[in-house]
C-alpha positions as CSV (number, residue, x, y, z in Angstrom):
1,X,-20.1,-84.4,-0.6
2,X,-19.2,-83.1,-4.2
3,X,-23.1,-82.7,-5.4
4,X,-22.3,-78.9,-6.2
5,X,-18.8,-79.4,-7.6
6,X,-19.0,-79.1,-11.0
7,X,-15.0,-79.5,-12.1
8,X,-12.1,-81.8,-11.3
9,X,-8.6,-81.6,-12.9
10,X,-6.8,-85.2,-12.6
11,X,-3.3,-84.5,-10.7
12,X,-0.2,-86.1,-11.7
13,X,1.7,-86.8,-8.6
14,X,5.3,-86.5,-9.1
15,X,8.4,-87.8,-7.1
16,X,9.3,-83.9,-6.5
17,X,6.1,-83.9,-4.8
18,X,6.8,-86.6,-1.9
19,X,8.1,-85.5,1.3
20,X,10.4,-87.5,3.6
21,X,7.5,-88.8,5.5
22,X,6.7,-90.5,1.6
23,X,3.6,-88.4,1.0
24,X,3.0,-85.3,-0.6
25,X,4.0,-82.7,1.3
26,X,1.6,-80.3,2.2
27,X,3.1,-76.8,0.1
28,X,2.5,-78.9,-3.0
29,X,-1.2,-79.0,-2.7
30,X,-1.1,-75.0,-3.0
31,X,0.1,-76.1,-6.8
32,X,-2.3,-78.3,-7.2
33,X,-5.1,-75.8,-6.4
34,X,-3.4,-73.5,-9.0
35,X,-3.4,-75.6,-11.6
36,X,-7.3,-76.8,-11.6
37,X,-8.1,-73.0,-11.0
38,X,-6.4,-72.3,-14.0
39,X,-8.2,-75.2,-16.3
40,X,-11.3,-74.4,-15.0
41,X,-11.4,-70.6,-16.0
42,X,-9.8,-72.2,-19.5
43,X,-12.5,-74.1,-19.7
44,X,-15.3,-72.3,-18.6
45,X,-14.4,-68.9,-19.6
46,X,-12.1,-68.4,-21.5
47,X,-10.3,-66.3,-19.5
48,X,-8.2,-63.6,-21.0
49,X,-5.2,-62.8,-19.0
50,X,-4.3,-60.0,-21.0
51,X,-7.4,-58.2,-19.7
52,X,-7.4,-59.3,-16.0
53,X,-5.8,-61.2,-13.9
54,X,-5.9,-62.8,-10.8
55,X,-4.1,-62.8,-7.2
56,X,-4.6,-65.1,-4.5
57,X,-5.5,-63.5,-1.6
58,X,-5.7,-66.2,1.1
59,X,-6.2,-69.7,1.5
60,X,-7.3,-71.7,4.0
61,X,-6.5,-75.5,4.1
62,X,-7.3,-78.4,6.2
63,X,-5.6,-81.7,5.8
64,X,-7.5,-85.2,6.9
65,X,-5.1,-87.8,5.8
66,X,-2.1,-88.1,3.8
67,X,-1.6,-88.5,-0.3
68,X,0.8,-91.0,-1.2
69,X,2.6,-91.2,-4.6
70,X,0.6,-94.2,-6.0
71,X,-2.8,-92.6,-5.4
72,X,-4.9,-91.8,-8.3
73,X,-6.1,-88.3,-6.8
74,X,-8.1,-85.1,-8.3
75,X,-8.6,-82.0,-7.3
76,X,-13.1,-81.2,-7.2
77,X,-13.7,-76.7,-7.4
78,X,-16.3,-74.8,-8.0
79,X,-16.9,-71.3,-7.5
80,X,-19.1,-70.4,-4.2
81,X,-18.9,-67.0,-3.8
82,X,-19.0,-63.9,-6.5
83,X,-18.3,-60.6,-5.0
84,X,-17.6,-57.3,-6.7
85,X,-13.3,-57.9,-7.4
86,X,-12.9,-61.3,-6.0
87,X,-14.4,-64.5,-5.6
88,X,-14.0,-67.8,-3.4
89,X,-13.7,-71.0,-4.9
90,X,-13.9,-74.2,-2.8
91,X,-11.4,-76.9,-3.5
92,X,-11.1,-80.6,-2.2
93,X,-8.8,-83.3,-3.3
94,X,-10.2,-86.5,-3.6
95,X,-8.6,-89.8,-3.9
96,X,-10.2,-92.8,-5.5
97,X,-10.6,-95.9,-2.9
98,X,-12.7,-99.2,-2.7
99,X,-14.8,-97.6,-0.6
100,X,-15.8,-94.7,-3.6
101,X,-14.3,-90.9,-3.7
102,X,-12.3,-89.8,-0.3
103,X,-11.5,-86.3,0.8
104,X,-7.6,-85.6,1.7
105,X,-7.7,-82.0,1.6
106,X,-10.4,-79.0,1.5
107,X,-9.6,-75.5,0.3
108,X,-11.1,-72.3,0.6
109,X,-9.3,-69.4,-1.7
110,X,-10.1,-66.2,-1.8
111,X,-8.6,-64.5,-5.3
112,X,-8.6,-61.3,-6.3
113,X,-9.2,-60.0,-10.0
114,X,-6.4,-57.5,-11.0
115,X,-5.1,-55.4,-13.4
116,X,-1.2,-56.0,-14.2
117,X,-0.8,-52.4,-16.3
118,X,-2.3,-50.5,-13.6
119,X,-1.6,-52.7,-10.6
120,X,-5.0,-52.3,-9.0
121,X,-8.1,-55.0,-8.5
122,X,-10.7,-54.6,-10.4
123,X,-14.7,-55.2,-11.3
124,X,-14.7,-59.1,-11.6
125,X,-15.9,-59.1,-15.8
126,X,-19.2,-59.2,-16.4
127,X,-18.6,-62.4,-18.9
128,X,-16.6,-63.8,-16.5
129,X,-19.1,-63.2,-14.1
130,X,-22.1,-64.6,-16.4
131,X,-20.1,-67.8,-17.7
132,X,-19.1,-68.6,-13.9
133,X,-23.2,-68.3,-13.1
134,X,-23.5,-70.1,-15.9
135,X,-21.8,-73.0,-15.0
136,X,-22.0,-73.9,-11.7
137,X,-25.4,-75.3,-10.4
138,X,-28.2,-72.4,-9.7
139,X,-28.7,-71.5,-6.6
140,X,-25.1,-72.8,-5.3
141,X,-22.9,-69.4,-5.7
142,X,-23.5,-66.8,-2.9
143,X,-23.3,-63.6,-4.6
């Protein structure tokens, strides 16, 4: 289930987080996805934003059951696709049970690398490229 994951960023639920309904509502997780992205290219590239950025470009979510404010939670990416200017990356929160790791939420997010100053996407970095390559398990990243 998370064999070719190779992050996972701990979340820190907060009481902002929780819904009515005493879970955490579902435009959080969009944060949470954020966040890890962000500590993963930190931490595996180095990423300088003053070169390139990045856009999201879409997301697709599915939710299978609900995070409450006492889980201990993470959120598992990798990257699984390398294209030209963007890339996907695969995200799942996972909460810790009895049972061992469960899946709350899956993502797929499509982002876009982009250039601020001249507002257009751009050539995905060829360290960036080679350090995500690097990183994730061979084989695993469609390019």
């Amino acid at each position: 289930m998370l064999d070719n994951f190779t992050f996972h960023y701990p979340i820190q639920i907060r009481w902002a987080d929780i819904d009515a309904l005493n879970h955490v509502n579902n435009a959080v997780y969009l944060s949470y996805f954020e966040q890890a992205r962000i500590d993963y290219f930190r931490d595996a590239v180095a990423w300088d934003w003053q070169e390139v950025g990045m856009i999201l470009a879409k997301s697709c979510i599915e939710y299978y059951k609900p995070l409450l404010a006492r889980d201990e939670a993470e959120v598992w990416l990798r990257v699984s696709r390398l294209g030209n200017k963007s890339f996907e990356m695969e995200n799942k929160v996972v909460r810790a049970s009895a049972e061992g790791p469960e899946v709350i939420t899956s993502c797929v997010s499509t982002i876009v690398t982009y250039d601020y100053r001249k507002e257009l996407s751009v050539s995905i970095p060829a360290h960036v490229r080679e350090a995500v390559l690097t990183r994730e398990k061979q084989g695993s990243v469609l390019l």
